[in-house]
LODRENZA-739879 format. One record per residue (C-alpha): residue in three letters; x, y, z. Coordinates in steps of 0.25 Angstrom, whole numbers, padded with zeros to 4 digits, always signed. Example, Ala and Ser with C-alpha at 12.3 -4.5 7.8 and 13.67 -1.06 7.14 Angstrom:
// residues 2
ALA+0049-0018+0031
SER+0055-0004+0029
END
This chain:
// residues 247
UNK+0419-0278-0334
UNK+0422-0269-0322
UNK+0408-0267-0312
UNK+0404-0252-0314
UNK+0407-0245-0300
UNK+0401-0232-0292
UNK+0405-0224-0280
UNK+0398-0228-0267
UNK+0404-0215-0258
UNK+0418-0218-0259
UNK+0417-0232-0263
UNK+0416-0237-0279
UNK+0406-0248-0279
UNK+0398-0257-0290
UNK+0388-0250-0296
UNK+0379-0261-0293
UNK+0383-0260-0279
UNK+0379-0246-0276
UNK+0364-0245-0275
UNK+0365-0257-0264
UNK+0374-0249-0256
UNK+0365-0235-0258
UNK+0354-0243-0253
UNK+0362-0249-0242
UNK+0366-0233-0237
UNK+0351-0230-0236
UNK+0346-0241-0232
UNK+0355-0242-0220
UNK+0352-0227-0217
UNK+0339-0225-0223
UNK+0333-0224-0208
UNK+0341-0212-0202
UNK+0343-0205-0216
UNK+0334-0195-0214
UNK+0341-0193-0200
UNK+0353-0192-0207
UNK+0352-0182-0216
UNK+0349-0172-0207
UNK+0361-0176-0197
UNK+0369-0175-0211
UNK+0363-0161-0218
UNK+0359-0155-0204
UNK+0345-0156-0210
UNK+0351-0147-0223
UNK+0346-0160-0232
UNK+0333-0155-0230
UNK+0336-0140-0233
UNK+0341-0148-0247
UNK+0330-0157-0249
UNK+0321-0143-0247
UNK+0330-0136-0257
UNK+0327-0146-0267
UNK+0312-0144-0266
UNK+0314-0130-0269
UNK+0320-0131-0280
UNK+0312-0143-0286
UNK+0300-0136-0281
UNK+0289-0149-0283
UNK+0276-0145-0288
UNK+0263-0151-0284
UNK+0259-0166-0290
UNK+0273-0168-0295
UNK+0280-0183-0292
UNK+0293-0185-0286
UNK+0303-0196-0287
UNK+0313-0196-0275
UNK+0325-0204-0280
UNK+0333-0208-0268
UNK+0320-0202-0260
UNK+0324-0209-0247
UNK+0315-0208-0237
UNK+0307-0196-0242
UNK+0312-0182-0241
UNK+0312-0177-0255
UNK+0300-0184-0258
UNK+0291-0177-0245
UNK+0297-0164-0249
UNK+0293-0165-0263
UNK+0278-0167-0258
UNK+0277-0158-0249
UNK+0282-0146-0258
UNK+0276-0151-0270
UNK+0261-0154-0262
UNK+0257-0165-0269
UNK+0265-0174-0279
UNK+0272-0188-0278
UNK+0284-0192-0273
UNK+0292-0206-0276
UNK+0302-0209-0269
UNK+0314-0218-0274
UNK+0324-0225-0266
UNK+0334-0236-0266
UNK+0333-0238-0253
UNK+0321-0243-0248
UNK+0324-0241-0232
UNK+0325-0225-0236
UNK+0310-0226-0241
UNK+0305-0235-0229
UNK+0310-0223-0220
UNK+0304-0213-0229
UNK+0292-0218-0229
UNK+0291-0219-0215
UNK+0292-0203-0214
UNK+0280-0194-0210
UNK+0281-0188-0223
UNK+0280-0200-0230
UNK+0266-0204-0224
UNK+0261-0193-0227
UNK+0264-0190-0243
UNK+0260-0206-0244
UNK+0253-0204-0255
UNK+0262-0194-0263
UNK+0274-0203-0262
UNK+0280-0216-0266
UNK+0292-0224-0261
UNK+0300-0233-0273
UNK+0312-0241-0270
UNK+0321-0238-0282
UNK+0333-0235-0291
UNK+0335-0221-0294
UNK+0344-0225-0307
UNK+0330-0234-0311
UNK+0319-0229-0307
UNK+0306-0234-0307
UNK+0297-0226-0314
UNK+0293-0223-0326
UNK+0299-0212-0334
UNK+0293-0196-0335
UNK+0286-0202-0321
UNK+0291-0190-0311
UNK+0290-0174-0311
UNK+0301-0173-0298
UNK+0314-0182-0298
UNK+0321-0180-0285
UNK+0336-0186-0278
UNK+0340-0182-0265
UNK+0355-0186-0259
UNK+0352-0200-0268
UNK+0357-0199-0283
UNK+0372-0200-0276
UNK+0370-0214-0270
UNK+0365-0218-0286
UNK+0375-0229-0292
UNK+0375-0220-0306
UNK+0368-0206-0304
UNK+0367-0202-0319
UNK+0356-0214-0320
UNK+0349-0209-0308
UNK+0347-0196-0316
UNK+0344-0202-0329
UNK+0331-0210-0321
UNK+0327-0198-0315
UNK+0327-0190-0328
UNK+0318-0202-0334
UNK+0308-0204-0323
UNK+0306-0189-0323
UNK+0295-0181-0330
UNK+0298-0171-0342
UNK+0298-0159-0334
UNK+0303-0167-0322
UNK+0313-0162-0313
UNK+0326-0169-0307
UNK+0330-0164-0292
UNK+0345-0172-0286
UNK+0350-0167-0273
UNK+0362-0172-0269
UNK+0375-0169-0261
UNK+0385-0163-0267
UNK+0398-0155-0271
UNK+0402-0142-0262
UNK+0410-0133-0271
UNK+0417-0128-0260
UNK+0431-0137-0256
UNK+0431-0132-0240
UNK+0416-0136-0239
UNK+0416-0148-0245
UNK+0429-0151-0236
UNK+0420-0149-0224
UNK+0408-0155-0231
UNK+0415-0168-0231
UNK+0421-0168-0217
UNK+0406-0167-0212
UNK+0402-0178-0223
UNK+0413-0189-0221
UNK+0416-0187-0206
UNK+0401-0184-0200
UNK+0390-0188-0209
UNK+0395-0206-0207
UNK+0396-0201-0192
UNK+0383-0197-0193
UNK+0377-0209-0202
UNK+0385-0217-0191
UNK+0376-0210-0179
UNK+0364-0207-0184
UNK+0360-0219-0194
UNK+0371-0230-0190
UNK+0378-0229-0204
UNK+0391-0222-0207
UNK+0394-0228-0219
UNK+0382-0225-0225
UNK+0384-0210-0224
UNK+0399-0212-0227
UNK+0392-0216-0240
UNK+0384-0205-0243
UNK+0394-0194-0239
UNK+0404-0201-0249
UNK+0393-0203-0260
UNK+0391-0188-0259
UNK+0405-0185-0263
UNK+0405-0195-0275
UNK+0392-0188-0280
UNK+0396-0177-0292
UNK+0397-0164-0290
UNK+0386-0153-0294
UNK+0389-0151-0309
UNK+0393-0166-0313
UNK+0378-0169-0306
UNK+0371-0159-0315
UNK+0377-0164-0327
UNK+0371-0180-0323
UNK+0358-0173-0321
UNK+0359-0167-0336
UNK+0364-0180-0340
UNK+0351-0187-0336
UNK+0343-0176-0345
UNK+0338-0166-0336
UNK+0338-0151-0339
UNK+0337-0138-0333
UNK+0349-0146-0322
UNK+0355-0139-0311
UNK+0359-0138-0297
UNK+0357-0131-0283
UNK+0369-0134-0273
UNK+0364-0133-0258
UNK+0372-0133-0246
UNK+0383-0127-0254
UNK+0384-0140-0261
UNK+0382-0150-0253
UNK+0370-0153-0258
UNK+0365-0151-0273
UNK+0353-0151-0280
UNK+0351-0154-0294
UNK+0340-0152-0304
UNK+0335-0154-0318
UNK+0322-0156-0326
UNK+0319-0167-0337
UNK+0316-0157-0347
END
């Protein structure tokens, strides 16, 4: 029987295999990511990250859980617009915590936050536990996608809300042909210079295109259950957010 396979950026790769080398990525960049991002965006990641908290517009003594929270900023944002609540954040990669802990943030929402190493295709919790499921720039690097959903429409509360940001598709053929001359020849220099790793970022500007485009995404969040789905493009595209409600 042949070995199931899925992309890792350009590369097919056992399935098996794939987590392992996610948590490789991160782990090996997990101290300059933050720095990263705002080489790579120019800070605009932020600008998305607030979007998102428009839209999802947290309300006071809600809970969170962060999938692929890294080292915290969904999570601190969600507490500070929502006042008071809980936040839990989920990652493979238990280096991305450690630096998220260390933030200032961190110290002082202790009590308002927790840190769980963990699979977003198993999660563990118990079902209907969650009013908030939130995945930033993470549900790409899951081995099957799909699954990743289904668990986030379990753990969710009726009534619960699903937010997914993610890069994306630019319907517009001479910006994407300079979005990818930035992405493949400048963003691995940068990872080079900045965090000491090329291949890394090589990875994660591959993964992006292997990611589906806006529609085929909205039909998997259906898939999972969830109503009331749609999406906002930011950036033109670059970037996406998709929402839905376990109705």
């Amino acid at each position: 029987m042949n070995e199931k396979t899925t992309h890792f950026g350009f590369q097919e790769v056992p399935e098996a295999e794939k987590a392992d080398r996610v948590r490789g990525v991160f782990g090996s960049v997990a101290s300059k990511y933050d720095v990263m991002n705002d080489a790579m965006s120019f800070g605009i990641h932020r600008l998305w990250k607030d979007a998102m908290m428009d839209w999802l517009a947290p309300r006071p003594g809600q809970r969170l859980l962060d999938v692929a929270g890294g080292t915290g900023d969904i999570a601190f944002r969600f507490l500070k617009r929502a006042g008071h609540g809980h936040a839990t954040v989920l990652d493979l990669t238990e280096p991305m915590l450690i630096e998220g802990r260390k933030r200032a943030e961190a110290a002082q929402m202790g009590d308002s936050l927790d840190w769980v190493v963990g699979d977003a295709m198993a999660l563990p919790f118990e079902d209907n536990s969650f009013d908030v499921y939130t995945i930033s720039f993470g549900i790409r690097n899951v081995t099957r996608p799909q699954e990743a959903l289904n668990e986030a429409y379990r753990v969710l509360r009726p009534g619960g809300r699903l937010m997914v940001l993610e890069f994306s598709q630019i319907p517009n053929d001479l910006m994407q042909w300079a979005y990818d001359l930035y992405s493949f020849h400048i963003i691995p220099r940068m990872g080079q210079a900045i965090a000491g790793d090329r291949d890394s970022y090589q990875y994660l500007v591959e993964s992006i295109r292997r990611f589906p485009d806006q529609d085929t995404f909205l039909e998997m969040v259906r898939a999972a259950g969830f109503g009331n789905a749609k999406y906002r493009n930011l950036s033109l595209g670059i970037a996406c957010l998709h929402s839905g409600w376990k109705l």
